[in-house]
C-alpha angles and dihedrals in degrees: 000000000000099000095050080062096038088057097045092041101042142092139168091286105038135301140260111270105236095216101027105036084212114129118236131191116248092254097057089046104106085043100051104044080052099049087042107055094040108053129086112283095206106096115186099231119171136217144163120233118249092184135020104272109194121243132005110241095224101029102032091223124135113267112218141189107291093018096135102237140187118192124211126244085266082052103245110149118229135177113276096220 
């Protein structure tokens, strides 16, 4: 299955990584498609309200212009805390 992704993704230099969109050089390929589809996908991103945004997704609480947030990889928004 590797090598279907390796061959749409590549070129001379390295190839577009399917999961990741991060471009990788030839010689990390095999690595990299490993590492990527095998690690956790949650990244625990933060950022900081600019307008009220209705509920949090885990506590249920209001999130409100200024809350610090982070937003998972389906892009629900959370309290950071």
């Amino acid at each position: 299955p590797f090598e279907l992704l390796i061959i749409f993704f590549s070129s001379p230099a390295g190839f577009k990584c399917p999961v990741c969109s991060k471009f990788v050089s030839s010689d990390e390929v095999d690595l990299h498609l490993v590492m990527c589809l095998t690690k956790p996908r949650i990244t625990y991103n933060e950022d900081v309200l600019t307008k009220d945004a209705g509920e949090c997704a885990i506590c249920l609480e209001e999130l409100v212009q200024g809350d610090t947030i982070a937003r998972l990889p389906c892009l629900c928004i959370y309290h950071k805390g």
